[in-house]
N, C-alpha and C positions, 0 to 999 in steps of 0.2 A: 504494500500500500504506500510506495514511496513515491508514488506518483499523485498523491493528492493535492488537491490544488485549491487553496481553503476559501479561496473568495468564488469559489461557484456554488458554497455551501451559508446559509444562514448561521448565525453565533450557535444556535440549539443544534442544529444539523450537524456542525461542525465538533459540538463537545461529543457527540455521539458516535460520529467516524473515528473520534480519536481515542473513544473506551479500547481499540483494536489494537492499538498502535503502544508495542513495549521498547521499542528503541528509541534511546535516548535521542541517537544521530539523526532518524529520521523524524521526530518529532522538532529539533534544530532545525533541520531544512524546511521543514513546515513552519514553522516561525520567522523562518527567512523571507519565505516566498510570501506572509503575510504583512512583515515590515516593510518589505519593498514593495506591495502592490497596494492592498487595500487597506492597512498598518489601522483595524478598528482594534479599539483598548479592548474591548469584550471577548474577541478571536485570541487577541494574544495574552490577555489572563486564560481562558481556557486552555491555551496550549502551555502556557507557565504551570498550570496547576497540574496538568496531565504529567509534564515532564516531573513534576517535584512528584506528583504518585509515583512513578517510574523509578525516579533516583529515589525514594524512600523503599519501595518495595526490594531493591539491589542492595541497601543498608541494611533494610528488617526481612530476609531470607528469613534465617532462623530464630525469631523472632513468633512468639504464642499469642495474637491477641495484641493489644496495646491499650496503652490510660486512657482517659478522656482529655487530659492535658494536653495531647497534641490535634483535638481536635476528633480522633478518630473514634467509633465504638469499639468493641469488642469483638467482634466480626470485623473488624478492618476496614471499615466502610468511612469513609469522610464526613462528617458531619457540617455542615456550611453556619458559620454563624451570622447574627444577622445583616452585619456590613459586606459581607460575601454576596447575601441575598439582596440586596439593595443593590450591588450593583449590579449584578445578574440582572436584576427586575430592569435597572435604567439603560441598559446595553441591549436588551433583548424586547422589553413591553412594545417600541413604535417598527423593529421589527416584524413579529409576530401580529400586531394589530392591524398596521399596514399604513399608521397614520401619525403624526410626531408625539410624543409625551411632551405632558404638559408639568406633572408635578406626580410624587408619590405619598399617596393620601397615610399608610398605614401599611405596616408589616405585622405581624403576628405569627405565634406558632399557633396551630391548631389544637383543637381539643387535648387530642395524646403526646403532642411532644414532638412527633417525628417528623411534619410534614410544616412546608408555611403557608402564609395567604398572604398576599397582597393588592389593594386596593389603588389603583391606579388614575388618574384623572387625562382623557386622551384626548386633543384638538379634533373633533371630529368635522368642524366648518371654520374658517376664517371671516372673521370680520369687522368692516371698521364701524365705529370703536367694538374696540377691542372686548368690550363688555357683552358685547350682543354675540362674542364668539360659541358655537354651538360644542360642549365638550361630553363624553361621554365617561359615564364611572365604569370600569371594571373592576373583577375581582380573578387576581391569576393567583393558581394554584401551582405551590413547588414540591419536590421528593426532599427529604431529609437532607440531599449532598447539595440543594440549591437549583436540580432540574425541574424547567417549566415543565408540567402536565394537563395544564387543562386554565380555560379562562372562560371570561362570558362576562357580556354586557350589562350590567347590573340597569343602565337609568341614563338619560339625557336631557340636559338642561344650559339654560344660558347661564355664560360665566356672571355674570350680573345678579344672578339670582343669588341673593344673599342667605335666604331659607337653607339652603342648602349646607353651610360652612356651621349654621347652630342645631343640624342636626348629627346626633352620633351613629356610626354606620351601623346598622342590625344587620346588613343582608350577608353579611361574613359568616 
């Protein structure tokens, strides 16, 4: 897979081609080919974080398990905290939506711990003024390590509409 070419993939597309990929050297060149062309911060945290799984898994061979100190569970699985998820969320929401982000209303873990939510605010119309702009709320759903799974249009209203900001989100 040393032929992947990361800007023909979305940020999410791209963390998931790269679950495959255990060489350090071609995960490098992968990072290259994304500095030099499309150099998005999102691409190359993903391919940062993939390569540090890589070089940690080459350090922790034999290695039972690990703390939660470094982030991981006990099954070895990365854990994303919530500035991981925040930026994931602002790298990835006007991707995935198709339309620019405007601001991130809320993070939260979910009920059991393991998964997050976030509540997103997305420019879905321009207009002057700026107030009368048409914006839409979502809610995106992430896996424990920080991958999107699912989202959905919660509500749309004018940014002007101040009802909106005094009340607190329930649809989470």
């Amino acid at each position: 897979m040393a032929d992947l070419d990361p800007s023909e993939h979305t940020i999410d597309e791209l963390r998931d081609e790269l679950e495959s990929i255990d060489d350090p050297d071609t995960l490098e060149a992968i990072r290259e080919s994304e500095s030099e062309n499309e150099n998005r911060t999102g691409a190359l945290d993903a391919i940062d974080e993939r390569l540090d799984a890589v070089e940690d898994d080459d350090d922790d061979d034999d290695a039972s398990g690990s703390s939660d100190a470094d982030g991981t569970d006990v099954s070895g699985n990365v854990s994303a905290g919530i500035v991981e998820v925040r930026n994931h969320v602002r790298d990835a929401a006007a991707d995935l939506i198709g339309r620019p982000l405007d601001s991130i209303v809320e993070i939260e873990r979910d009920g059991d711990g393991d998964d997050w939510r976030a509540l997103v605010e997305i420019v879905e119309r321009r207009s002057v003024p700026d107030t009368q702009d048409i914006l839409g709320r979502y809610a995106i759903q992430l896996d424990g390590g920080g991958t999107i799974t699912g989202y959905r249009r919660l509500d749309r209203y004018r940014r002007g509409d101040t009802r909106r900001d005094e009340e607190p989100s329930q649809a989470l």
